[in-house]
C-alpha positions in Angstrom: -2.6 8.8 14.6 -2.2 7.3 11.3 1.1 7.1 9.2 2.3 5.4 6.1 5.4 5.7 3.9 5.5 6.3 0.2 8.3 6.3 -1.9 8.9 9.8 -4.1 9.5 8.5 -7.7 8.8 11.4 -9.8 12.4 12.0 -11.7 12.5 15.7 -10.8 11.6 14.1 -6.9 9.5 16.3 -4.9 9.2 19.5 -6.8 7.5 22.9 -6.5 4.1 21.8 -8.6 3.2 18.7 -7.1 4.1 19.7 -3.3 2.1 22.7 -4.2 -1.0 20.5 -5.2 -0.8 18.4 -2.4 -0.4 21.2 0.6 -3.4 22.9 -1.3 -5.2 19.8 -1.2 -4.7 19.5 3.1 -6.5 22.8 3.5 -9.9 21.3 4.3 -8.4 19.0 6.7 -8.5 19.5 10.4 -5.7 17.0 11.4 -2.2 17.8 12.2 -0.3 16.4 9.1 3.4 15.8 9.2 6.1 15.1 6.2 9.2 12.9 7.9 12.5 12.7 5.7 16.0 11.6 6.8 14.8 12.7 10.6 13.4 16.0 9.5 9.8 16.2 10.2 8.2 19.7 8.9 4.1 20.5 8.5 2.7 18.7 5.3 0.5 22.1 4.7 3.4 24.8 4.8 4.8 24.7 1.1 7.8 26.0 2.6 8.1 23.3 4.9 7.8 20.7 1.8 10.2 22.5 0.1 13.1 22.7 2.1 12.7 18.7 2.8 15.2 19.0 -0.9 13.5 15.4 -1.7 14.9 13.3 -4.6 13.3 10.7 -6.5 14.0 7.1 -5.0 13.6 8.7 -1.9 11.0 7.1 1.1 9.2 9.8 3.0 6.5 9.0 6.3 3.5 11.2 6.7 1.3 11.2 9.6 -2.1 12.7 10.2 -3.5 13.2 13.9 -7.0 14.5 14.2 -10.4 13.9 13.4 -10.4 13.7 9.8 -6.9 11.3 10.0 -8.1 8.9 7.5 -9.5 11.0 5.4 -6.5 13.2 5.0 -4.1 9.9 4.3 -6.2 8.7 1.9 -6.5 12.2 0.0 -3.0 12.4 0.2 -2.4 9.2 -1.0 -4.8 9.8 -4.0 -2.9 13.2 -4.8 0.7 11.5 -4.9 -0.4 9.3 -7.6 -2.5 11.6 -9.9 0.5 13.8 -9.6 3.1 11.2 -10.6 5.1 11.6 -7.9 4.3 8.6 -5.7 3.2 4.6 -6.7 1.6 5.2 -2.9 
């Protein structure tokens, strides 16, 4: 298992678009990947899930990916954050 934390600083925080490209982006991935904030941990490719985290900007969340493909899927998901704006990863 690999995890890292990033810090959400889009203004607007963690809003439908971006969460949207980055679950979409997770499909191809076979690893278990997890979204942690403020003890809440929900499924990093249910938009749902994302969603109902309510993240704001300034805010730290921990991802983790399990599986095969772990580093891959951190490092995509790192690379998605930024392109979005939303994390400095």
């Amino acid at each position: 298992m690999v995890e890292k934390t990033f810090t959400i600083t889009d203004p607007a925080g963690m809003h439908a678009r971006p969460a949207s490209a980055l679950v979409g982006s997770l499909a191809k991935f076979q690893s278990d990947i997890t979204m942690e904030f403020k003890g809440k941990k929900v499924n990093l490719k249910s938009i749902l899930g994302v969603m109902s985290l309510g993240i704001p900007s300034g805010s730290d969340v921990v991802i983790a990916a399990d599986g095969p493909d772990e580093e891959e899927a951190l490092a995509s998901i790192e690379q998605t954050l930024k392109a979005e704006g939303i994390s400095n990863g």
